[in-house]
C-alpha positions as CSV (number, residue, x, y, z in Angstrom):
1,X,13.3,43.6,11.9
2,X,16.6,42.0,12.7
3,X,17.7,41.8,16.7
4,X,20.5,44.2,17.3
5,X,23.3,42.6,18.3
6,X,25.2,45.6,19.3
7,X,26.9,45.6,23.0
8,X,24.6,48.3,24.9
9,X,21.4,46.1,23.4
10,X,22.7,42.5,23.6
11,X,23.7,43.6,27.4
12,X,20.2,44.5,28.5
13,X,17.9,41.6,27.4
14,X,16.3,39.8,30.1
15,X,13.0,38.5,29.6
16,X,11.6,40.9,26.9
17,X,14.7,40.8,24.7
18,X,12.4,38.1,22.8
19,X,9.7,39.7,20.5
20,X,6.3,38.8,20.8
21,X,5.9,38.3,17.2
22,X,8.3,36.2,15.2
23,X,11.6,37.9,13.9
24,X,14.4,36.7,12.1
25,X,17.5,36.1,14.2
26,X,20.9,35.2,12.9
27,X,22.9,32.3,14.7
28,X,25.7,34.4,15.0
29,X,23.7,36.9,17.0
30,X,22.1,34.5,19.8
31,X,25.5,33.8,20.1
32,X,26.4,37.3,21.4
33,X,23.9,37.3,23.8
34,X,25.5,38.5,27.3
35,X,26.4,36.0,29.9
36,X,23.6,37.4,32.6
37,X,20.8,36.8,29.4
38,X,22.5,32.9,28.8
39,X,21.8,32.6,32.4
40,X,18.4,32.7,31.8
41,X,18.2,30.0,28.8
42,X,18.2,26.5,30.0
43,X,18.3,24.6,26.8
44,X,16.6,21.8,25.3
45,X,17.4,20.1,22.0
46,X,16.4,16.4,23.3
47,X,13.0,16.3,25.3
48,X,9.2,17.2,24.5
49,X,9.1,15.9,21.0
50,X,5.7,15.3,21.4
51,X,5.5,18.8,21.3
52,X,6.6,19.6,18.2
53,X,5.1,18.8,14.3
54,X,8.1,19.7,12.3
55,X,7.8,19.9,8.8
56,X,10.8,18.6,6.5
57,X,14.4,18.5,7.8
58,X,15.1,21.3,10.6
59,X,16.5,22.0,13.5
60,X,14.3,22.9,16.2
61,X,14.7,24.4,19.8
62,X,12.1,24.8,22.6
63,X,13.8,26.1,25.7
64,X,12.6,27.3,29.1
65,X,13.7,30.7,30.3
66,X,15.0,30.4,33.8
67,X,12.5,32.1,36.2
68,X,13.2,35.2,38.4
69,X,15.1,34.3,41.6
70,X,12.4,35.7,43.7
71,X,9.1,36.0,43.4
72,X,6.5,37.8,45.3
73,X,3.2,34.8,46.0
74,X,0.4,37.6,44.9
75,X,1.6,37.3,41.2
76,X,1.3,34.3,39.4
77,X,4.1,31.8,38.5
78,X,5.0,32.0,35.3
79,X,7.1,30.1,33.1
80,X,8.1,31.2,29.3
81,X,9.3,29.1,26.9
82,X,11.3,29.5,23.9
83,X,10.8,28.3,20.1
84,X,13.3,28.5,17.7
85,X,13.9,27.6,13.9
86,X,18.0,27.1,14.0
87,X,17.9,25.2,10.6
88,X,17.5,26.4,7.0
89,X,13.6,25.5,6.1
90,X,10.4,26.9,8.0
91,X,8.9,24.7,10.6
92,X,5.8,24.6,12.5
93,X,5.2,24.2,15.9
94,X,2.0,23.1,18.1
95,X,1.8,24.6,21.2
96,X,0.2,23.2,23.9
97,X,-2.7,24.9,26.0
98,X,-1.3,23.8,29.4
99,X,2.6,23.1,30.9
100,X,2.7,20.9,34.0
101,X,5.2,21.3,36.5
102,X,6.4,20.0,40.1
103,X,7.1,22.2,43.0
104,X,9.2,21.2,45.6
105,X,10.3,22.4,49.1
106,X,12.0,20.9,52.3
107,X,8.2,20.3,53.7
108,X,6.4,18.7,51.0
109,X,6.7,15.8,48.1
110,X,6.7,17.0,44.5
111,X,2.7,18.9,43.8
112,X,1.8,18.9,40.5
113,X,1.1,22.5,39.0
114,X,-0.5,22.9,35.4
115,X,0.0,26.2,34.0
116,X,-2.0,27.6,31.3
117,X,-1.0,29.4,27.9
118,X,-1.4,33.3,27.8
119,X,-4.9,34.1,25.9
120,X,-4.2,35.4,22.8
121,X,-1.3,32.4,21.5
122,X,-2.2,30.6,18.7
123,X,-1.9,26.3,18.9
124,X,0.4,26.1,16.4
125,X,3.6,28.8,15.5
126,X,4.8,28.8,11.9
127,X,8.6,29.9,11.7
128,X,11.1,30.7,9.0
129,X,14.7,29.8,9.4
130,X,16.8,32.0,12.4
131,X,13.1,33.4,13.5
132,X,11.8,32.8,17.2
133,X,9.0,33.1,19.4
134,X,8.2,32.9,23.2
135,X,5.2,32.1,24.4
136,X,4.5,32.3,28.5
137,X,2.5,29.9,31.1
138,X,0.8,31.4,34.3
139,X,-0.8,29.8,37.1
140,X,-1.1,30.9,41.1
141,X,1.3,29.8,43.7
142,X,-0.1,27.5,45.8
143,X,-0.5,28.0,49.1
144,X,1.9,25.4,50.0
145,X,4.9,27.3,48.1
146,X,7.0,28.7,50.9
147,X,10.9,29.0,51.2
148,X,13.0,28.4,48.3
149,X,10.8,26.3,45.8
150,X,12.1,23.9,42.6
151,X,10.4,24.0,39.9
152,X,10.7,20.6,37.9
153,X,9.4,20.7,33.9
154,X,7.4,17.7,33.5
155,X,7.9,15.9,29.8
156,X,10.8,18.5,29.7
157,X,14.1,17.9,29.2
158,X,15.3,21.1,31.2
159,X,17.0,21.1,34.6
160,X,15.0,23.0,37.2
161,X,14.6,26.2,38.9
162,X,15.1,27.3,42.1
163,X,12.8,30.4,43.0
164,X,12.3,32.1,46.3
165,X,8.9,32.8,47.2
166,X,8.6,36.0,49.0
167,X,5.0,36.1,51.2
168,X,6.3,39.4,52.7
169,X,5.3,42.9,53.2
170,X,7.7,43.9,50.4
171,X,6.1,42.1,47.7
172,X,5.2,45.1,45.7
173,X,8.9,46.0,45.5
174,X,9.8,42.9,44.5
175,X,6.8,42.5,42.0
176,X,8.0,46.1,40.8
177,X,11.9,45.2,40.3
178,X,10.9,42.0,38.4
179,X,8.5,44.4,35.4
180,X,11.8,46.8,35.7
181,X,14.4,44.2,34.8
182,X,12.5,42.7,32.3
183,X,11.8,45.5,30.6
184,X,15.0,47.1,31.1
185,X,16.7,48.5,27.9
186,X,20.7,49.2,29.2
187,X,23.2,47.5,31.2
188,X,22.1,49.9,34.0
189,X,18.8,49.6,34.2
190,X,19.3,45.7,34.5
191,X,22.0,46.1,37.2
192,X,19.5,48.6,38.9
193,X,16.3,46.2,39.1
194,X,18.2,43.6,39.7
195,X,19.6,45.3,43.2
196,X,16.2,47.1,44.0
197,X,15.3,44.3,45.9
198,X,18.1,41.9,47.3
199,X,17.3,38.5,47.1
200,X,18.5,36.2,50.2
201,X,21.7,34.8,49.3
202,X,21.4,32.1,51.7
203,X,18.1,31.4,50.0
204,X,19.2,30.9,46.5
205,X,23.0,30.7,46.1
206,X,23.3,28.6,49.4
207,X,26.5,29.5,50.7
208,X,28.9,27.9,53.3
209,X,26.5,27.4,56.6
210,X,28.8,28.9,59.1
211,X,27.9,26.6,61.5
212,X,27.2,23.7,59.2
213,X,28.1,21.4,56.6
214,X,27.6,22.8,52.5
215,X,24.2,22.9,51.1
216,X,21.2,24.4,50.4
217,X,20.1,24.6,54.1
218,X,17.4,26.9,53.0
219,X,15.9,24.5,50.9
220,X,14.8,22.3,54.0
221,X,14.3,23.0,57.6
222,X,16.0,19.6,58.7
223,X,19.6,20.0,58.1
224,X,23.0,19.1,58.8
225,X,24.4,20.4,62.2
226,X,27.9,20.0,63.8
227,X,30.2,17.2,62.0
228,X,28.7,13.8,61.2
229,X,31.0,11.0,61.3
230,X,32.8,8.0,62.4
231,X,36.6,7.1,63.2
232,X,38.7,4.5,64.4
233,X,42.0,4.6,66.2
234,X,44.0,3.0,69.1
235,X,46.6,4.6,71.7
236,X,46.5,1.9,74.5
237,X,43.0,0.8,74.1
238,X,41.0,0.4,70.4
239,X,38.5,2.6,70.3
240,X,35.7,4.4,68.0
241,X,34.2,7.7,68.1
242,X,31.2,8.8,66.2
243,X,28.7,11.5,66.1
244,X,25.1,12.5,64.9
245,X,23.5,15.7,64.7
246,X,21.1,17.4,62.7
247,X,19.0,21.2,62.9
248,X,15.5,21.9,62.9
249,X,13.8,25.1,61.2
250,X,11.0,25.7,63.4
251,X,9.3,28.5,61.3
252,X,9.9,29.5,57.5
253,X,9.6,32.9,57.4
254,X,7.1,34.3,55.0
255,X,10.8,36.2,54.1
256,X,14.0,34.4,53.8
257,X,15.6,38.1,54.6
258,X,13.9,38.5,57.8
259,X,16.4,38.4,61.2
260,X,13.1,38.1,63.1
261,X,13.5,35.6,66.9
262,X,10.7,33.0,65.4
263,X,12.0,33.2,61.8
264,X,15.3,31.9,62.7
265,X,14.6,29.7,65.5
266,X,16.4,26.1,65.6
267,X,16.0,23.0,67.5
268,X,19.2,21.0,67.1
269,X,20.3,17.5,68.5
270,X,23.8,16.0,68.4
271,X,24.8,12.8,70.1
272,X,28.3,11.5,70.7
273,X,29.9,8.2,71.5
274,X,32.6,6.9,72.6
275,X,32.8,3.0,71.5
276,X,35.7,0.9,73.5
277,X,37.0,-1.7,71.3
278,X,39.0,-3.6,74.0
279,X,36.6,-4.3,76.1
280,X,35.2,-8.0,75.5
281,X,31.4,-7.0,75.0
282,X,32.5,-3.8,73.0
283,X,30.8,-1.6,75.0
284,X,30.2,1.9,74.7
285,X,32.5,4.3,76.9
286,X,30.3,7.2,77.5
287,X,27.5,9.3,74.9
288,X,27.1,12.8,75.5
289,X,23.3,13.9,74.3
290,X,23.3,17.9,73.5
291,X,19.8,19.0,72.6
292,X,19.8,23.2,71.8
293,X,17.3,25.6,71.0
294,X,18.4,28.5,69.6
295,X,18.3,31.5,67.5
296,X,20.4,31.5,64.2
297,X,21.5,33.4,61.2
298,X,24.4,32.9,58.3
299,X,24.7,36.4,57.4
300,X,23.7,39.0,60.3
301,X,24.3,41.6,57.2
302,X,27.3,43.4,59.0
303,X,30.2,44.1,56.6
304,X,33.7,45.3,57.4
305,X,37.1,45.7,55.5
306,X,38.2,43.2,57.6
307,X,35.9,39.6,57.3
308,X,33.5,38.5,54.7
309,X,30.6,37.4,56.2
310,X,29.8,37.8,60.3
311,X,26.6,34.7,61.5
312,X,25.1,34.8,65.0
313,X,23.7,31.9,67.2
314,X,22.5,32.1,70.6
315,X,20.3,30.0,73.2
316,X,20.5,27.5,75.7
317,X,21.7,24.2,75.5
318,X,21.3,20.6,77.1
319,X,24.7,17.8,78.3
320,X,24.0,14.9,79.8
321,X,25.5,11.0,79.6
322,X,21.7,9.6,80.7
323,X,23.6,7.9,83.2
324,X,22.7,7.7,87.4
325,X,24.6,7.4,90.4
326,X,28.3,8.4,90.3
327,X,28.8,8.2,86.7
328,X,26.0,11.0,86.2
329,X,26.8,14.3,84.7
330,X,24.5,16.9,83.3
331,X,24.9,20.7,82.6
332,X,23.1,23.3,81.4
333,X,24.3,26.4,79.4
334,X,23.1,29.7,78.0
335,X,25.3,30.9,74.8
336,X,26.1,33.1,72.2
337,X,28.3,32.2,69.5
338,X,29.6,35.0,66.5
339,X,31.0,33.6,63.6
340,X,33.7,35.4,61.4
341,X,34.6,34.4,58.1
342,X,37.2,36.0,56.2
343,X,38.4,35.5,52.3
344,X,36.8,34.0,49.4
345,X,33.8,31.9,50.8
346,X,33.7,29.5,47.6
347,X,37.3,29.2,47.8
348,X,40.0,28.7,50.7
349,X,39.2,30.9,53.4
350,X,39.7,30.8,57.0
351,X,36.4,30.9,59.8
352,X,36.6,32.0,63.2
353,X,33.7,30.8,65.9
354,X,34.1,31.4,69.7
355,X,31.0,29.5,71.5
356,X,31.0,31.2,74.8
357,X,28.9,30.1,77.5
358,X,27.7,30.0,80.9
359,X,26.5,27.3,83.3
360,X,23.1,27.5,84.7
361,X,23.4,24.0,86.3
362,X,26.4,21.5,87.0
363,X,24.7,18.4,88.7
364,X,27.4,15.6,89.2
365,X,30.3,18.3,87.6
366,X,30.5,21.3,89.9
367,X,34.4,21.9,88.8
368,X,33.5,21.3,84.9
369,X,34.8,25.3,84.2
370,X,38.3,24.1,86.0
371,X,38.7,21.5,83.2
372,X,36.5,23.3,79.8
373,X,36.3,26.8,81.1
374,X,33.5,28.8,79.3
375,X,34.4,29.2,75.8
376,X,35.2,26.4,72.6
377,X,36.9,28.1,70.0
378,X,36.3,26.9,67.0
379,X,38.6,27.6,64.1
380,X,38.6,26.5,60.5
381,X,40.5,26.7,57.1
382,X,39.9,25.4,54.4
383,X,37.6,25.1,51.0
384,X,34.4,24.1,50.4
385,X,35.4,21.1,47.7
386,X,39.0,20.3,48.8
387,X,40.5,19.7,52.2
388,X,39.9,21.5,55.8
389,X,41.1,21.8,58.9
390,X,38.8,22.7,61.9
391,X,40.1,22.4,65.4
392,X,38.1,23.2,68.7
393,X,40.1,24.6,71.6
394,X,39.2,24.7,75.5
395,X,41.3,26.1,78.4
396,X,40.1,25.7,81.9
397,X,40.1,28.1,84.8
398,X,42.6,26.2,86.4
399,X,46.2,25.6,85.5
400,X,46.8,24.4,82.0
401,X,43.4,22.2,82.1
402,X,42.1,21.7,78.8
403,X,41.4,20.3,75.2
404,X,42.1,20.6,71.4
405,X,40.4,18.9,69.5
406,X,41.3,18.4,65.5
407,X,39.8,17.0,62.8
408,X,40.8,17.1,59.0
409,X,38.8,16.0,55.9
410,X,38.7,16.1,52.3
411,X,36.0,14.9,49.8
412,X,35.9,11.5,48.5
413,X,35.0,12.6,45.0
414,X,38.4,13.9,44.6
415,X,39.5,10.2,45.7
416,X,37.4,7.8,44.2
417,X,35.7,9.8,41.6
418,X,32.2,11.8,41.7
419,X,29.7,8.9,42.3
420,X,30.9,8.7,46.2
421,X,30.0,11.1,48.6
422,X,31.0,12.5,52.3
423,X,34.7,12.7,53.3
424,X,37.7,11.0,54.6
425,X,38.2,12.2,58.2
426,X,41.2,12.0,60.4
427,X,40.7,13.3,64.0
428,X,42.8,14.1,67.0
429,X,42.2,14.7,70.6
430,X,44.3,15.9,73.4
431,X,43.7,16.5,76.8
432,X,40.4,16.7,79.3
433,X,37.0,15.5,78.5
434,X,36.8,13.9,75.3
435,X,33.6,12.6,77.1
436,X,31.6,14.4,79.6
437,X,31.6,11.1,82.2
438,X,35.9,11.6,82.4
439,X,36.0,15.3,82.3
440,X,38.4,15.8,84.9
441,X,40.8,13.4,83.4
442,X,43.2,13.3,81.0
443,X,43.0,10.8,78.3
444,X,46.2,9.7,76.1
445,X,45.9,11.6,72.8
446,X,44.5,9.2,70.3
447,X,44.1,10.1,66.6
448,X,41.5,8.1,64.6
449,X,40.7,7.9,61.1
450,X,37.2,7.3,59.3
451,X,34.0,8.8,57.1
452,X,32.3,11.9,57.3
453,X,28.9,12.8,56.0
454,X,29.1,15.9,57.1
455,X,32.0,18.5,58.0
């Protein structure tokens, strides 16, 4: 029996579109297979040659079907692979009885996983020319998996999956729309168990952290914060300012969908200095240490004609310079921060983020709010691989006391060429309170240029 190639067949095949027993299969057919299917292939003509006993000249294929995106822990992990006679003579394959893998999370250094061969597959596969065969590993998750998983082929020239593993109380759904979409037969049926249960975005696809630099944020609980960089510049006096700051999952959620408090709560850290470059010993100006605690999510799920994608962060928060005497400050806050973004969020699109806030303490600052008030707007355009502007605004209570506070970047790939990473950075600062220690008085504007790990 030959596949059918036509459009409403070719459309539908996910994982079952792959007899169990061998069938021919012209070249010009796989070639027809839809783009959703070719997502699932991720070829190999290279690696695992131990794996194979060819007989004669032929051209062989074993490839590993990519894995559902989400996958509920009660089943088993399974991974199919894919054998293939492309040339013109029959070929035989010997198939092995286990398949090792390595899983990965954020948490955890590579565990080894070996998977064994369904019952019922023979060790070796004899194929004629344009016939196939797939022939499917299983094991149990361990119970390390959690989060967003990789799944590393080892002696396997394939690149890895990433899979979402879904300890939740919908597993049964999820278990469910995985048998529907691979056994789906149309276009709509796989479009139908493929929306029965949505898989996190954030988990998989990774978009733009709101809040954050790019990545897959979900992958690890430490992650990138507010901007990390460096710059130089001189208006009057040389100076440097740099900044660190990272964020700290404290729970992974036994479902990356959930908006529960504990499921998305953060501990976060940033620390910025001011470095005077005049000065003989090179001292540093002032640091600002900001610990926060707070609750967070990318996506709150709310949709509206008018923005893409709304996030949500609120908690308290920590300033202080460590310093005593006159030169102490320290506040305290309580916030809440929305996020708006609107456009394209792989492409140029603008992001709106008003941190507003209210001081529960103000030892050594009393009249801070005359000189920051109680909201930084944050405001930023750009694209995630090209150049981007964000800009922080404050406006005091009191006359036209304030700040803005600009910094522009652009990756160094696009520069230098792909094996460099981070960004050029150019910042700008105007008005009160670059530092908390002089945030009743205004500084010259000074512009500085440097590197960026993070944006």
């Amino acid at each position: 029996m030959r596949f059918d190639a036509s459009p409403v067949r070719h459309a539908s095949t996910r994982h079952t579109a792959f007899a169990d027993d061998p069938r021919p299969l012209s070249r010009f057919s796989l070639r027809l297979f839809s783009s959703r299917a070719a997502l699932r292939l991720r070829a190999s003509r290279t690696g695992w040659l131990a794996l194979l006993a060819v007989a004669g000249q032929a051209h062989a294929t074993v490839a590993m079907l990519q894995p559902p995106r989400e996958a509920a822990v009660r089943d088993p992990l399974r991974i199919t692979l894919l054998y293939s006679d492309d040339g013109t003579t029959p070929l035989t394959f010997t198939v092995p009885p286990t398949l090792r893998v390595t899983l990965t999370n954020g948490d955890l250094a590579p565990q080894p996983v070996d998977l064994v061969r369904d019952p019922g597959v023979q060790d070796t596969l004899k194929l004629l020319p344009g016939q196939y065969r797939k022939v499917t590993f299983s094991a149990p998750w361990p119970k390390s998996a959690r989060g967003v998983v990789q799944i590393d082929p080892v002696g396997f020239d394939a690149s890895p999956a990433l899979v979402a593993i879904n300890r939740g109380a919908d597993q049964e759904a999820i278990a469910t729309a995985e048998r529907s979409e691979a056994q789906a037969t149309t276009p709509a049926q796989v479009a139908a168990a493929s929306t029965a249960v949505n898989t996190p975005e954030d988990a998989i696809n990774a978009p733009l952290d709101s809040l954050a630099t790019t990545g897959r944020s979900a992958l690890a609980r430490l992650s990138y914060f507010e901007p990390m960089y460096i710059g130089l510049g001189k208006n009057g006096d040389a100076s440097a300012r740099f900044q660190l700051s990272f964020k700290y999952r404290i729970m992974m959620p036994d479902d990356l969908r959930s908006k529960a408090f504990l499921d998305n709560l953060y501990f976060a850290y940033t620390q910025t200095v001011l470095w005077d470059l005049s000065a003989d010993s090179r001292p540093f100006r002032d640091s600002s240490y900001m610990p926060q605690l707070f609750y967070y999510v990318a996506d709150t799920g709310w949709r509206s004609s008018w923005f893409t994608r709304m996030g949500f962060s609120g908690g308290i928060g920590h300033e202080s310079n460590g310093k005593s005497g006159d030169d102490s400050r320290a506040i305290n806050i309580v916030f809440v921060r929305p996020t708006w973004e609107f456009g394209n969020l792989d492409s140029t699109h603008l992001t709106v983020s008003p941190k507003i806030y209210y001081y529960l303490s103000k030892s050594g600052n009393e009249d801070i709010a005359d000189y920051r008030g109680y909201v930084d707007l944050l405001v930023k355009y750009g694209s995630p691989d090209g150049w981007q502007l964000a800009t922080t605004l404050r406006k005091g209570t009191k006359h036209w006391y304030g700040s803005i506070d600009s910094q522009l970047t652009y990756p160094l790939s696009k520069l230098l060429g792909s094996a460099w990473g981070g960004y050029v950075w150019v910042g700008y600062f105007n008005g009160y309170g670059e530092d908390i220690l002089d945030y009743n008085n205004r500084q010259h504007w000074v512009a500085r240029i440097g590197y960026s790990i993070s944006r």
